[in-house]
VEXDRENLO-199747 format. One line per field, with one value per atom (N, C-alpha, C): residue number from 1; residue in one letter; chain; atom name; x, y, z. Coordinates in nm, 4 decimals. Example, Ala and Ser with C-alpha at 12.3 -4.5 7.8 and 13.67 -1.06 7.14 Angstrom:
BEGIN
torse = (1, 1, 1, 2, 2, 2)
nudren = (A, A, A, S, S, S)
fiti = (A, A, A, A, A, A)
pavex = (N, CA, C, N, CA, C)
x = (1.3190, 1.2300, 1.3200, 1.2850, 1.3670, 1.2900)
y = (-0.5690, -0.4500, -0.3300, -0.2250, -0.1060, 0.0030)
z = (0.7800, 0.7800, 0.7800, 0.7080, 0.7140, 0.7870)
This chain:
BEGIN
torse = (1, 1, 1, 2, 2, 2, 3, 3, 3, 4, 4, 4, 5, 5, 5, 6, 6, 6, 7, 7, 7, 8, 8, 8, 9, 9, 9, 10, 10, 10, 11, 11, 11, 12, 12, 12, 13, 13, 13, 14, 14, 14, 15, 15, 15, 16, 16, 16, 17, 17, 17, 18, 18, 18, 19, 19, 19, 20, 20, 20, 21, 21, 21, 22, 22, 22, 23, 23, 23, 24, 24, 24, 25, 25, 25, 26, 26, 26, 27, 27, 27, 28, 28, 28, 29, 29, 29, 30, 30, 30, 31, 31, 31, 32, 32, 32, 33, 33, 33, 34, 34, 34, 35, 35, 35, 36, 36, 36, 37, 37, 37, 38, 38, 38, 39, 39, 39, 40, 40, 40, 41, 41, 41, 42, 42, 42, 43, 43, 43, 44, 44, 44, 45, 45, 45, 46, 46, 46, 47, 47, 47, 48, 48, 48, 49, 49, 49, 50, 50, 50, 51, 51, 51, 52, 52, 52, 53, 53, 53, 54, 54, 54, 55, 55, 55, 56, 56, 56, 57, 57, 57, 58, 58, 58, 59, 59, 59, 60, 60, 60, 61, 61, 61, 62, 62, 62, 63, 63, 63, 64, 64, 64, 65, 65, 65, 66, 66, 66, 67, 67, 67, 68, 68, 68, 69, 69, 69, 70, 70, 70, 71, 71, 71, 72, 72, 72, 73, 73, 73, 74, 74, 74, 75, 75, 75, 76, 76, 76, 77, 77, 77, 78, 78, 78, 79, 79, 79, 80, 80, 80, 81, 81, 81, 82, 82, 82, 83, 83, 83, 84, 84, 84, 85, 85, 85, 86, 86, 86, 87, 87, 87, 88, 88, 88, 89, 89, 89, 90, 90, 90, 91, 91, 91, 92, 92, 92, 93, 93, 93, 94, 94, 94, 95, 95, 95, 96, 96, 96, 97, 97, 97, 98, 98, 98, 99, 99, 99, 100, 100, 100, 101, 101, 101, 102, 102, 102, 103, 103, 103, 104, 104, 104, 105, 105, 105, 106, 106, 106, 107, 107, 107, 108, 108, 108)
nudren = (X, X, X, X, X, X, X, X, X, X, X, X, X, X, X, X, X, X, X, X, X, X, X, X, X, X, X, X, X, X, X, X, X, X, X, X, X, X, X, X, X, X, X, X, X, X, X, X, X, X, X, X, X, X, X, X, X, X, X, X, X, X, X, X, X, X, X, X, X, X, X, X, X, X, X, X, X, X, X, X, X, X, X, X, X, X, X, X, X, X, X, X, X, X, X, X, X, X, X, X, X, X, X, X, X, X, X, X, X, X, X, X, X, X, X, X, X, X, X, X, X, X, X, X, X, X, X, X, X, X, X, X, X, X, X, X, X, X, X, X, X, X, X, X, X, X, X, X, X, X, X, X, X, X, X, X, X, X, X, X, X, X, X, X, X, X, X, X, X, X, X, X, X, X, X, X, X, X, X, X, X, X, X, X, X, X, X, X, X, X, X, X, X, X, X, X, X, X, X, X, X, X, X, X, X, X, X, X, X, X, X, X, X, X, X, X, X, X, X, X, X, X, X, X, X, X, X, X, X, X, X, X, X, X, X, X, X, X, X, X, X, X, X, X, X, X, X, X, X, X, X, X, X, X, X, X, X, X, X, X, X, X, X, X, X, X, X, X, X, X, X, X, X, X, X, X, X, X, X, X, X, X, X, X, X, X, X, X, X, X, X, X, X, X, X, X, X, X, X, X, X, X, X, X, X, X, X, X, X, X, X, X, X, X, X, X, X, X, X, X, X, X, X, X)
fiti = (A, A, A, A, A, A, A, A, A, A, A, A, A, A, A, A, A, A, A, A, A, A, A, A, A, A, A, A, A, A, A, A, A, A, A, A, A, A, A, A, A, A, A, A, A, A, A, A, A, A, A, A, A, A, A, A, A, A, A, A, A, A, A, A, A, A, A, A, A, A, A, A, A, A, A, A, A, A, A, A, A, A, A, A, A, A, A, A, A, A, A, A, A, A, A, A, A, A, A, A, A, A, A, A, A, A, A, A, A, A, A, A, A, A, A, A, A, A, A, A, A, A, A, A, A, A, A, A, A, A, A, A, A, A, A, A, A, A, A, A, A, A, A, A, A, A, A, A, A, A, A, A, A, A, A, A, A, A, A, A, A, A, A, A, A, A, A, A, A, A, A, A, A, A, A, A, A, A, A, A, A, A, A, A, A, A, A, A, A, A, A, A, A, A, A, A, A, A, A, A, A, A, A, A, A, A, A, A, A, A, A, A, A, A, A, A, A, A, A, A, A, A, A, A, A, A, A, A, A, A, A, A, A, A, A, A, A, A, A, A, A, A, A, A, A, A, A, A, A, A, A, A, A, A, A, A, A, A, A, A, A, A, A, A, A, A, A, A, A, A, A, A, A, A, A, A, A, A, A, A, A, A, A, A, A, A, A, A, A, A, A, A, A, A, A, A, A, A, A, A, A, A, A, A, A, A, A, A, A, A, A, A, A, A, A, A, A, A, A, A, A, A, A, A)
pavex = (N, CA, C, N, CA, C, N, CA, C, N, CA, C, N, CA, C, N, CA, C, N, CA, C, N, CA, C, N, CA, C, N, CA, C, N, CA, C, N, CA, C, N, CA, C, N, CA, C, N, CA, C, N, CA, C, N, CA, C, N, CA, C, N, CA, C, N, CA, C, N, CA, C, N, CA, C, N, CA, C, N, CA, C, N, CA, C, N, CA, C, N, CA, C, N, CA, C, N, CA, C, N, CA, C, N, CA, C, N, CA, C, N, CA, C, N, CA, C, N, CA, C, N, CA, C, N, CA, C, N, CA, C, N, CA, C, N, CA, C, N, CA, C, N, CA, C, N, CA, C, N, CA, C, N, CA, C, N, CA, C, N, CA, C, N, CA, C, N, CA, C, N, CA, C, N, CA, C, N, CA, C, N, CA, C, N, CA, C, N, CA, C, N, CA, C, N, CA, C, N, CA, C, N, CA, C, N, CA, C, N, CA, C, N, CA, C, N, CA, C, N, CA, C, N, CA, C, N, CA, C, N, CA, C, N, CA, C, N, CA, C, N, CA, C, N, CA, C, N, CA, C, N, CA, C, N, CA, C, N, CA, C, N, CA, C, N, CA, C, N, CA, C, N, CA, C, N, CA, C, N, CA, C, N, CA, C, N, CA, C, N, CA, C, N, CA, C, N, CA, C, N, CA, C, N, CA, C, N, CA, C, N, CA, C, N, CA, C, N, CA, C, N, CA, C, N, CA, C, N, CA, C, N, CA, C, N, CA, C, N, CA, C, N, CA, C, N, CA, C, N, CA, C, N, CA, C, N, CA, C, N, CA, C, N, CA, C, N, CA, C, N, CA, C, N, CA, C)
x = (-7.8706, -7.7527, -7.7932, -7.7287, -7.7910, -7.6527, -7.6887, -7.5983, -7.4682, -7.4400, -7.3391, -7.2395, -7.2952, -7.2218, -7.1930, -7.3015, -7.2740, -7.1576, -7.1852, -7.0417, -6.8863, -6.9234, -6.7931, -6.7614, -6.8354, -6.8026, -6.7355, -6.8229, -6.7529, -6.5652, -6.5774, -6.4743, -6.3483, -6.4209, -6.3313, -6.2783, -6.3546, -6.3258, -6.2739, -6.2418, -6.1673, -6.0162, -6.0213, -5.8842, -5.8420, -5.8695, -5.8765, -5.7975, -5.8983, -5.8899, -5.7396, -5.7124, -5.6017, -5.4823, -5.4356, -5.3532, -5.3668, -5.4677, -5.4344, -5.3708, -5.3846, -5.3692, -5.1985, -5.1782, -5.0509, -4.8920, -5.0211, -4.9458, -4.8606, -4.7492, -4.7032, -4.8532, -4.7996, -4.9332, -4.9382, -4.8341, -4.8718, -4.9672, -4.9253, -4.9743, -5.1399, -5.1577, -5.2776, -5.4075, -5.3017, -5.3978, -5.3948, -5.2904, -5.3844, -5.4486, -5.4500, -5.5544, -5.6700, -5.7303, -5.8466, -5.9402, -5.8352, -5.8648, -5.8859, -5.8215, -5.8299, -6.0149, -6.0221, -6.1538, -6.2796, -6.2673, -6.3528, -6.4009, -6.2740, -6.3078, -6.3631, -6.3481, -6.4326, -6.5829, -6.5964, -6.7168, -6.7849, -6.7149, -6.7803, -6.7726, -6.6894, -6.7505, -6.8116, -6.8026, -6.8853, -6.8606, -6.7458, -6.7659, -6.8125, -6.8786, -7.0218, -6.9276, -6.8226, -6.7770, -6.6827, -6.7049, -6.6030, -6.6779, -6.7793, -6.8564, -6.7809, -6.7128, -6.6571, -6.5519, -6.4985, -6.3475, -6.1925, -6.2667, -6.0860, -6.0139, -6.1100, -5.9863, -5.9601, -6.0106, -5.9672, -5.8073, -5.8612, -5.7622, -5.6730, -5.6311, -5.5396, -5.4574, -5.5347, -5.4430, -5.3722, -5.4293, -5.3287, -5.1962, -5.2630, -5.1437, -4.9641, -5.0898, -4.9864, -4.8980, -4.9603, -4.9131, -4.8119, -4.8278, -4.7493, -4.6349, -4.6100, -4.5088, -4.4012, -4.4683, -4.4181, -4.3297, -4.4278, -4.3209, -4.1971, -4.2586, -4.1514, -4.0612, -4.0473, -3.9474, -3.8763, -3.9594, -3.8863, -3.9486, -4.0638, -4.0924, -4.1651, -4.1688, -4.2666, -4.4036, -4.5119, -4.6913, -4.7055, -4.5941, -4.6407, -4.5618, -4.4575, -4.3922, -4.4145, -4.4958, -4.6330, -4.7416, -4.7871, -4.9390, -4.8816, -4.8327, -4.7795, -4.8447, -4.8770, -4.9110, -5.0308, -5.0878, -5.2247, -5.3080, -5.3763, -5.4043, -5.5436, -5.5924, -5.7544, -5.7391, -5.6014, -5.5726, -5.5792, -5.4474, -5.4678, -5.5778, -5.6449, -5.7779, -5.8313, -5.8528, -5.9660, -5.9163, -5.7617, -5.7059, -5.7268, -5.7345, -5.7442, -5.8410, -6.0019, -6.1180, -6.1614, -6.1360, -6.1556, -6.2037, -6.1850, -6.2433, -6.3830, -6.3719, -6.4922, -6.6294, -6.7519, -6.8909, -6.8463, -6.9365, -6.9348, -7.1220, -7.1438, -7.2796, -7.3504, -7.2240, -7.2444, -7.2937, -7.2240, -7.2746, -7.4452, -7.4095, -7.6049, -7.6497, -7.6397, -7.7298, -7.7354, -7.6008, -7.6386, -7.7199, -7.7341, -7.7926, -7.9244, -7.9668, -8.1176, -8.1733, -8.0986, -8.1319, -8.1224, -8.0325, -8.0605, -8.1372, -8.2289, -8.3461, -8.4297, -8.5517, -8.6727, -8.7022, -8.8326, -8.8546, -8.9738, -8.9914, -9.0519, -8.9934, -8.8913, -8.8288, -8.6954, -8.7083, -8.5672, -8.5901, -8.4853, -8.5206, -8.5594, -8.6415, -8.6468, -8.6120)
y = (-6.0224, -6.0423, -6.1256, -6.2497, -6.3496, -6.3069, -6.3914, -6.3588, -6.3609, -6.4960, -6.5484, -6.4070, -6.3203, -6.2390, -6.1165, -6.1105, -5.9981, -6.0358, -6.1757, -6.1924, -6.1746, -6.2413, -6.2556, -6.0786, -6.0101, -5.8655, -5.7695, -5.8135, -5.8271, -5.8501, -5.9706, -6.0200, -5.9527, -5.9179, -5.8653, -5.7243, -5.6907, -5.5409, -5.5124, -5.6363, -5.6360, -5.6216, -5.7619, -5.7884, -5.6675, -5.5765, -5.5098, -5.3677, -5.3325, -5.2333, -5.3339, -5.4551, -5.4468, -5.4609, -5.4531, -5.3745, -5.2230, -5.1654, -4.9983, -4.9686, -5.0776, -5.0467, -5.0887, -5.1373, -5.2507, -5.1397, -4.9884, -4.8877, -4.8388, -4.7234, -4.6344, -4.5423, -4.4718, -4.3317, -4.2716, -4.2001, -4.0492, -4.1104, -4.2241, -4.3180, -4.3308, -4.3877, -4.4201, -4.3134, -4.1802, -4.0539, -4.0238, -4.0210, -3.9953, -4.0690, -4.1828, -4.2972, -4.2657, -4.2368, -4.2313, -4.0680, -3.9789, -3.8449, -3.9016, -3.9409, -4.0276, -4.0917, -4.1782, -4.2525, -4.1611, -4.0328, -3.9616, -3.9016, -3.8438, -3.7530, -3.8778, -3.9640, -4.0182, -4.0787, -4.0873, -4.0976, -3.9477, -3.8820, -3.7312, -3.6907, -3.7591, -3.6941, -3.8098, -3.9599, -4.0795, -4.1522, -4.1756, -4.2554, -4.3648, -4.3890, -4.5342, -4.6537, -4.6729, -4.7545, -4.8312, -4.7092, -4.7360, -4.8651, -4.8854, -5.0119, -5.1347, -5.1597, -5.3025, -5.3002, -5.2218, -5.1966, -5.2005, -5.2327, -5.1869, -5.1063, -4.9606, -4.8301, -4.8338, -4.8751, -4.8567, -4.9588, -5.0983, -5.1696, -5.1783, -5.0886, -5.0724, -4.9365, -4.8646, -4.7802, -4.8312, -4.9366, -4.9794, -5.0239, -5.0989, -5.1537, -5.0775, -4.9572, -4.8455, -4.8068, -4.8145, -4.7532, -4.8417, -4.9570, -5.0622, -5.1053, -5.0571, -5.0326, -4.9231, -4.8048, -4.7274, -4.7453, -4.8361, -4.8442, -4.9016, -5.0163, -5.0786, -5.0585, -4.9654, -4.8867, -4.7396, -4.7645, -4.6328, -4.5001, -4.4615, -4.3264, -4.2813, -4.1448, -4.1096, -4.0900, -4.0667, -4.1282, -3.9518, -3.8316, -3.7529, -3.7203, -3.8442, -3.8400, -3.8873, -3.9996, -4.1013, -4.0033, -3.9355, -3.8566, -3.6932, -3.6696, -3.5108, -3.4137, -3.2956, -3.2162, -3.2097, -3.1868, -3.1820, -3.3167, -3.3687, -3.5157, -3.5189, -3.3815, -3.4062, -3.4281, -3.3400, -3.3404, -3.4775, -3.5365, -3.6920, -3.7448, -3.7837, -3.8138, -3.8178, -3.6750, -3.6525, -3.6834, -3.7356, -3.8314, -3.8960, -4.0290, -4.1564, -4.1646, -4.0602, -4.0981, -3.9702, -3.9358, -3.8330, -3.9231, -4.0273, -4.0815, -4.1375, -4.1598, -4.2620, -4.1765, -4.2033, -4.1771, -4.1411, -4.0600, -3.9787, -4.0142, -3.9837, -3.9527, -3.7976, -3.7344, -3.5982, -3.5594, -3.6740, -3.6658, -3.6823, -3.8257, -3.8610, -3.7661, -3.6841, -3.5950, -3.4516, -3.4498, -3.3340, -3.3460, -3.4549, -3.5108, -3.5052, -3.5543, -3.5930, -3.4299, -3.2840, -3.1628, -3.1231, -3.1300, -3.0903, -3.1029, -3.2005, -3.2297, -3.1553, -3.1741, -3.1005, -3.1017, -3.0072, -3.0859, -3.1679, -3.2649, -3.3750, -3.5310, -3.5032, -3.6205, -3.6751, -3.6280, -3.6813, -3.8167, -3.9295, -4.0565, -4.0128, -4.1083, -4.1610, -4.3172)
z = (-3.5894, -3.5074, -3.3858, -3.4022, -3.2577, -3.1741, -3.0357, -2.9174, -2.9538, -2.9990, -3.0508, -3.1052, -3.1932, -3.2772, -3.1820, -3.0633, -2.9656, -2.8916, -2.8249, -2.7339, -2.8490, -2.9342, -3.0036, -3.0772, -3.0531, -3.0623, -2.9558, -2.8539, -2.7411, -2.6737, -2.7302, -2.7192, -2.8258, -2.9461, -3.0438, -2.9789, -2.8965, -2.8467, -2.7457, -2.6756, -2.5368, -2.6380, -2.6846, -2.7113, -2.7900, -2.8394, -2.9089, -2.7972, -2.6945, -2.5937, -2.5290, -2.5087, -2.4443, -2.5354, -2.6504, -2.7582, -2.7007, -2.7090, -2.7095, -2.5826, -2.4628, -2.3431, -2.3010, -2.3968, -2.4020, -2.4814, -2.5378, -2.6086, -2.4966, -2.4911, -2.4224, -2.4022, -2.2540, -2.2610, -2.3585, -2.4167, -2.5406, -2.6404, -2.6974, -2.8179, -2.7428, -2.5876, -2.5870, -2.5689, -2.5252, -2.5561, -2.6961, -2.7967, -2.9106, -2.9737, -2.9334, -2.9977, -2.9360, -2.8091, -2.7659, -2.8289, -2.8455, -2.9376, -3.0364, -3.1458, -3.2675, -3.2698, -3.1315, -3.1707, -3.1392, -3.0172, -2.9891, -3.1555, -3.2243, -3.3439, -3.4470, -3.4830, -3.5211, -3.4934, -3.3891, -3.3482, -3.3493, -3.3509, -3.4182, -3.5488, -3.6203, -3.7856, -3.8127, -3.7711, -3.8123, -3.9222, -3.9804, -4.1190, -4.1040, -4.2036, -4.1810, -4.1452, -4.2183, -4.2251, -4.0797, -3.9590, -3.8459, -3.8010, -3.8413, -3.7000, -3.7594, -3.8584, -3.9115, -3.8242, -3.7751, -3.7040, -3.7872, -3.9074, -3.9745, -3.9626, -3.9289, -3.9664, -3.7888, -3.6763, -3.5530, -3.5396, -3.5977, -3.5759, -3.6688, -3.7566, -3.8542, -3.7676, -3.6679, -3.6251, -3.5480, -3.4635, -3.3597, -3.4185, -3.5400, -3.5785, -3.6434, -3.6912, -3.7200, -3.5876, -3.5005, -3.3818, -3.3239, -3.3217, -3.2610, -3.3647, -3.5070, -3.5653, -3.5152, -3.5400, -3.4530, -3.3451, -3.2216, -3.1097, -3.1166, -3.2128, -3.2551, -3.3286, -3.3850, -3.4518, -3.3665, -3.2342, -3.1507, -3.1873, -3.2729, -3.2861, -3.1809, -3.1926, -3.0463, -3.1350, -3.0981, -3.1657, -3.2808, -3.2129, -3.2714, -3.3949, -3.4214, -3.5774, -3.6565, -3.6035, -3.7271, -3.7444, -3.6681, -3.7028, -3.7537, -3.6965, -3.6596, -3.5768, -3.5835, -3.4980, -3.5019, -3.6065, -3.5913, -3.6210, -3.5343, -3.5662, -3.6230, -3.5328, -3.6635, -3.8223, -3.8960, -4.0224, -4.0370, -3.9480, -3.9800, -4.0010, -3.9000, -3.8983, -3.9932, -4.0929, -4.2049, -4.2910, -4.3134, -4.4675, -4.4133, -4.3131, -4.3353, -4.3879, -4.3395, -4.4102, -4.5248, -4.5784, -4.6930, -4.7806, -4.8429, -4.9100, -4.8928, -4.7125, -4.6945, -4.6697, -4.6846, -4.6644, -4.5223, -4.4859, -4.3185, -4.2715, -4.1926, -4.1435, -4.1581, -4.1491, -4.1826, -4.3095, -4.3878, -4.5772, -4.5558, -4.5222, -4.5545, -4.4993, -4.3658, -4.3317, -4.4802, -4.4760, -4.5680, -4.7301, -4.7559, -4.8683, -4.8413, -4.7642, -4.6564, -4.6930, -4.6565, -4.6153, -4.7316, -4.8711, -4.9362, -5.0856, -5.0867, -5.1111, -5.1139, -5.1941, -5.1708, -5.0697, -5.0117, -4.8922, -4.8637, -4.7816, -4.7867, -4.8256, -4.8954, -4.9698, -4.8657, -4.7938, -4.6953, -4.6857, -4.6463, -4.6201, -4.4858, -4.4296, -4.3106, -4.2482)
């Protein structure tokens, strides 16, 4: 990864943070819950940024259609959360794969 790909990551993530910022409040607190809980169960796949910026986009339908953030997600948003990624690899997986192994054989 040369500079080049850092700034322009960078940059992908501003513009990015000023969409979420551009939300109503309710929407921009459960989006920031939304990204905390993923950065806590970890699906491998969050560092590409699709599933972050596919929410906004969900979200900014939403406004635009007048819903309030808790009739797109519903009440419990961790549930949400764990269907968008139920399918996907977690970090939590590889760890548990890693542990249940012989022992000695874990990757490192």
């Amino acid at each position: 990864m040369g500079i080049q790909d850092i700034i322009e990551g960078k940059k992908q993530w501003r513009a990015h943070m000023a969409r979420v910022k551009a939300l109503p409040p309710d929407y921009q607190i459960v989006y920031k819950e939304m990204q905390r809980y993923f950065i806590k169960v970890g699906p491998v796949d969050l560092v590409d940024g699709s599933l972050l910026s596919g929410i906004v986009d969900f979200f900014e339908e939403g406004v635009a259609g007048g819903k309030g953030v808790l009739e797109l997600v519903g009440n419990d948003v961790a549930a949400f959360c764990d269907d968008l990624v139920k399918d996907s690899r977690t970090y939590a997986d590889i760890y548990q794969e890693s542990i249940s192994g012989e022992p000695g054989t874990a990757e490192k």
